[in-house]
N, C-alpha and C positions, 0 to 999 in steps of 0.2 A: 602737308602744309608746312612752309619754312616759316619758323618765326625768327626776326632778325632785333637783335640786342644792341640796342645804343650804346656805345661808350663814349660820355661826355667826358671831356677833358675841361679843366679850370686853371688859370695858372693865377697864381694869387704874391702879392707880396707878403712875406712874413713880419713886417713893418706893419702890414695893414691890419694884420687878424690880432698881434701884440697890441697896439693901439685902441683894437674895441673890445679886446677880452675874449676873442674868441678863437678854441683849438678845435678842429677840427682834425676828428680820429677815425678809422676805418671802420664801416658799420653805420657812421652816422646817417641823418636825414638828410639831403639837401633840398630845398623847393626853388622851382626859375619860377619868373611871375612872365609866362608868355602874352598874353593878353590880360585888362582891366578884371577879366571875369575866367580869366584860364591859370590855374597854376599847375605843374607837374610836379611829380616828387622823384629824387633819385636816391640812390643809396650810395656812400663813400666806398670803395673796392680798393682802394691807394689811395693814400693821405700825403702822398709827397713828402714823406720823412726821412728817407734815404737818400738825398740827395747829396750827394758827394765830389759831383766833376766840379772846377774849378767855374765853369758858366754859370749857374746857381748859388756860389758863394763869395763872400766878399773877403779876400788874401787867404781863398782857402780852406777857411776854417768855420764862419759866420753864417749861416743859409741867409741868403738873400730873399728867394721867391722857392714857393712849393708847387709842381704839377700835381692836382688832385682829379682821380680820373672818380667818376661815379655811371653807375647802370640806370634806369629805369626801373623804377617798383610796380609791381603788381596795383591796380587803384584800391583792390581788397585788404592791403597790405597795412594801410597807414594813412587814417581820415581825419582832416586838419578841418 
């Protein structure tokens, strides 16, 4: 049996998460609210903190926006 691994990708401003106080570090929780009564949880695997091309930063030096990629957790894993 092949089990196949989501990797969600997120692309976020860093503007945005400075603004409501929130850092997001590898390891963390994330949850999508798919439907009224569904939510799913994923795990951070890249936190988008190496970003270093000139496309993601502003003159270079400033992160503008972070890709944070996360997997799919076990439902066993972590019950909110």
């Amino acid at each position: 049996m092949i089990h196949l691994r989501i990797l969600v990708k997120l692309g976020v401003y860093q503007a945005t998460l400075d603004e409501l106080g929130i850092d997001i570090k590898q390891g963390d929780y994330i949850g999508i609210q798919i439907s009224p009564t569904t939510l799913i949880f994923f795990s951070v695997v890249n936190d988008g903190r190496n970003n270093y091309d000139n496309g993601k930063t502003m003159f270079g030096t400033v992160p503008f926006w972070r890709e944070i990629s996360a997997i799919p957790i076990d439902k066993s894993e972590f019950k909110a």
